[in-house]
C-alpha positions as CSV (number, residue, x, y, z in Angstrom):
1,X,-1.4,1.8,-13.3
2,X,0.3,0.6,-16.9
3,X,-0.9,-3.2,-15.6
4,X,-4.3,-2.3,-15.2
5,X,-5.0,-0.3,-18.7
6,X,-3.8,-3.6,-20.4
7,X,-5.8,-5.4,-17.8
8,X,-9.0,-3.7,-18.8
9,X,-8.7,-3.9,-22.3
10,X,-7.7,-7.6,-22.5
11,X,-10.9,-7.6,-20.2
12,X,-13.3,-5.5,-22.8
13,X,-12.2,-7.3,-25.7
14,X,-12.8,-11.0,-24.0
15,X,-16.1,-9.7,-23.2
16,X,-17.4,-8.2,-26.7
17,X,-16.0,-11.3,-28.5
18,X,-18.1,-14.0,-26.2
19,X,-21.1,-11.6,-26.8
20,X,-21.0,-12.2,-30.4
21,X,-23.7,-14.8,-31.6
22,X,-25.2,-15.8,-28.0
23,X,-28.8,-14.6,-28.0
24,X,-28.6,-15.8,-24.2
25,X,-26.0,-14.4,-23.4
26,X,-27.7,-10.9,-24.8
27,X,-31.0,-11.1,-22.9
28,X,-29.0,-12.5,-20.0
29,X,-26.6,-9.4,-19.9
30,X,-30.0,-7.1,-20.2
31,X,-31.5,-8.6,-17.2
32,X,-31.3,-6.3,-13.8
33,X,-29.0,-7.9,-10.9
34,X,-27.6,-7.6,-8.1
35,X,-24.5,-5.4,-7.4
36,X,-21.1,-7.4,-6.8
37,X,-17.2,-6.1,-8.1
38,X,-14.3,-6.3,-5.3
39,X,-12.8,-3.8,-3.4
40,X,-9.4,-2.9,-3.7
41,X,-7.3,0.5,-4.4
42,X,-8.5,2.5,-7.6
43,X,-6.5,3.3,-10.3
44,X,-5.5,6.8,-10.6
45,X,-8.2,9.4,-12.1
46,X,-6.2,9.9,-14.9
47,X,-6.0,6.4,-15.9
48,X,-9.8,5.5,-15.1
49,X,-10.4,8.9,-17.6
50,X,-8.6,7.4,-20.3
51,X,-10.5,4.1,-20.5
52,X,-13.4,5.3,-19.7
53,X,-13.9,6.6,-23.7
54,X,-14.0,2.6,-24.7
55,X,-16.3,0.1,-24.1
56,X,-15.2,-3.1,-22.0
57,X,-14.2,-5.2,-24.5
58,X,-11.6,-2.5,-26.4
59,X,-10.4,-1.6,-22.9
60,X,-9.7,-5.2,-22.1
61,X,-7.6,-5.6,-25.7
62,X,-5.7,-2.5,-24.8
63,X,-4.6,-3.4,-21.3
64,X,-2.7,-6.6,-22.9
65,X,-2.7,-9.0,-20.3
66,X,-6.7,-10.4,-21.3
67,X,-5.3,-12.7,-24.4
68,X,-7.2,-15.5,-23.6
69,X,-10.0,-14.0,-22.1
70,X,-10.6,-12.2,-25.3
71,X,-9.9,-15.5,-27.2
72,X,-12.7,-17.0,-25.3
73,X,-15.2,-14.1,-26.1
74,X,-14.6,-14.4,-29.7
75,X,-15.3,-18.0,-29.5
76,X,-18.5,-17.9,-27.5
77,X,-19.8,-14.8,-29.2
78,X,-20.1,-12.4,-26.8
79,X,-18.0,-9.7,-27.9
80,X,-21.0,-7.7,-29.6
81,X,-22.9,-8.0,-26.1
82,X,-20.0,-6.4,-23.8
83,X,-20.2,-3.5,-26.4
84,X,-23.2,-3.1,-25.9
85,X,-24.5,0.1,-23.9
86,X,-25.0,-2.0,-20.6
87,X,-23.9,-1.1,-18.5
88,X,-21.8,-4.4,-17.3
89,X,-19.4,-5.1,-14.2
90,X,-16.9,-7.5,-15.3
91,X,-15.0,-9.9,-13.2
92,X,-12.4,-10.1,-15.7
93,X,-9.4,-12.9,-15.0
94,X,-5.9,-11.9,-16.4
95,X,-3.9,-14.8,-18.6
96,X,-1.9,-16.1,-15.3
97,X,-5.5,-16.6,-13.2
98,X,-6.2,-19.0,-16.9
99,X,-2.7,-20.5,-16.8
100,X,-3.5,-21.9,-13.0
101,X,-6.5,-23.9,-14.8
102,X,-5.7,-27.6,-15.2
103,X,-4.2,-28.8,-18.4
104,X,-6.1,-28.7,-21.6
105,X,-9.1,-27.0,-19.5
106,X,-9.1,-23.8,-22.1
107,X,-8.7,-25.6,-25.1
108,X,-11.5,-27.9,-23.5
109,X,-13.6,-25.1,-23.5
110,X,-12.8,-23.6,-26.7
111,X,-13.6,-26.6,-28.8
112,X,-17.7,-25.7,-27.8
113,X,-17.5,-22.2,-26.9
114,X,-21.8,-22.4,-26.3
115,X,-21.5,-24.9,-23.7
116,X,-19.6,-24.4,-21.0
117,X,-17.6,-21.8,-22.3
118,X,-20.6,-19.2,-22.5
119,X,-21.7,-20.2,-18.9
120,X,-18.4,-19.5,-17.3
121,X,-17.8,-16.2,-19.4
122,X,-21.1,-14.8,-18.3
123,X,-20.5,-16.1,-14.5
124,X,-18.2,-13.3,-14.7
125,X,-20.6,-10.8,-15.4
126,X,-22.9,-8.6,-13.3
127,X,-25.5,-6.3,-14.8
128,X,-24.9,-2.5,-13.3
129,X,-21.9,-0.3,-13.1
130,X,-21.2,-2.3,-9.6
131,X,-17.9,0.1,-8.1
132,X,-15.3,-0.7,-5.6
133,X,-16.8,1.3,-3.1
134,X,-20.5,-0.2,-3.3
135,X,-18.9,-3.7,-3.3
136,X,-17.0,-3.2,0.5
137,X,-20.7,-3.0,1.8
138,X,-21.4,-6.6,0.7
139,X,-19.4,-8.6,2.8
140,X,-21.0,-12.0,3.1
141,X,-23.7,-11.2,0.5
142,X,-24.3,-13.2,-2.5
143,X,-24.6,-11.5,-5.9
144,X,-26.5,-12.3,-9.0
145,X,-24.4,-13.2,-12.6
146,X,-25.9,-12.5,-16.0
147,X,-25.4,-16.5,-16.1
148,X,-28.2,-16.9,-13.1
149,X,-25.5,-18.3,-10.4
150,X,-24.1,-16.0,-7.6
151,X,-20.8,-15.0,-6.4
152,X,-19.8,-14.8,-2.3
153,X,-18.6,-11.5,-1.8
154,X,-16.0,-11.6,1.0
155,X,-14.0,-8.1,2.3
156,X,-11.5,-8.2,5.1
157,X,-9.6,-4.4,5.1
158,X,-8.9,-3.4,1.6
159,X,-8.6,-7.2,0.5
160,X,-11.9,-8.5,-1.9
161,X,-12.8,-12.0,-2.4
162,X,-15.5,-13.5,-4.6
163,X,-16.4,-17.1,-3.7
164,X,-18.1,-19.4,-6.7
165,X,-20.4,-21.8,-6.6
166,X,-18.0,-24.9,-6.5
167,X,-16.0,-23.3,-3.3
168,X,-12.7,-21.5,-5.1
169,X,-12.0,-18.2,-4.2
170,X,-10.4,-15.4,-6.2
171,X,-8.8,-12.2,-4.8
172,X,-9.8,-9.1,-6.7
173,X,-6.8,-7.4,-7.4
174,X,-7.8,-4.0,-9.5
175,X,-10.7,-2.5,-9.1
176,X,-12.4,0.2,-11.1
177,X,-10.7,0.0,-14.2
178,X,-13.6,2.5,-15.9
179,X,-14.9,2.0,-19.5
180,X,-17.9,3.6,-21.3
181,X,-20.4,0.9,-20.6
182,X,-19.3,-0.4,-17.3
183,X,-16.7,-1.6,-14.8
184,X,-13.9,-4.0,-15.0
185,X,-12.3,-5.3,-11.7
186,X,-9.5,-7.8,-12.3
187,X,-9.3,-11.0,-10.4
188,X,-6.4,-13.5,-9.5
189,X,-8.8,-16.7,-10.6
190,X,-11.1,-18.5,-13.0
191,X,-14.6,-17.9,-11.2
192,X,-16.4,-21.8,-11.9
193,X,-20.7,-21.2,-12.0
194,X,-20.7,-25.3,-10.5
């Protein structure tokens, strides 16, 4: 439960700061989609009912584990957007799920934050409140991203896989981490739109 309050904030703050300065990435995030998150065990009611009083991006800062995602929402500008009202669903990748990139991949991406940066942040981005328990009836399905590509929802039991449009898959390993304009479900993986 302490893993996924730092989790969720690292996730919020990653999200508000590549909201900031996109005007894309802010009619984008308005847009209606299709529901999509992962299914695994939610965290305790107490723990969801603490988050839930901050946005996505504060809840991401506090959980502690979202450094670089929030580094990479800063640069792109998005940070205003994912404190927005939304409501959002974010597929929120912790520093480790970065670290498995290649070499020099982030700081890649970081030198032009509204290039490729902005299109992977907002890959991992659904429009809608999207819970655990609404994404275990989408096995197979394909779900919409505020960047226009879709994710591969795959369940087997409790386990919840999203598959990207180049072919990786990512495990979803906390779901429903509440905040007060969305969802954040934590994933094992950098989600690539192509």
């Amino acid at each position: 439960m302490r893993r996924i309050l730092p989790v969720a904030a690292v996730i919020a703050l990653a999200i508000t700061t590549a909201a900031c300065g996109s005007d894309d990435a802010d009619t984008a995030a308005a847009a209606p989609a299709t529901s999509s998150a992962a299914a695994s065990p939610s965290p305790s009611a107490s723990a969801s009912e603490s988050m839930a009083s901050a946005d996505i991006v504060d809840t991401a800062v506090a959980a502690g584990d979202f450094t670089t995602l929030t580094a990479a929402l800063t640069a792109a500008g998005l940070v205003d957007t994912l404190k927005g009202p939304g409501p959002f669903t974010v597929l929120a990748p912790t520093d480790d799920a970065f670290a498995k990139l290649p070499a020099g991949t982030v700081d890649t991406l970081l030198k032009d934050p509204k290039g490729d940066l902005t299109q992977i942040l907002t890959y991992h981005v659904v429009p809608g409140k999207v819970m655990a328990a609404d994404v275990v009836k989408l096995d197979g399905q394909k779900v919409k991203t505020v960047q226009g590509g879709e994710l591969t929802v795959g369940v087997d039991g409790d386990k919840v896989t999203l598959t990207d449009a180049a072919g990786n898959t990512v495990n979803v390993t906390t779901t429903d981490v509440e905040a007060s304009n969305g969802v954040i479900h934590v994933i094992d993986g950098v989600l690539m739109p192509k």
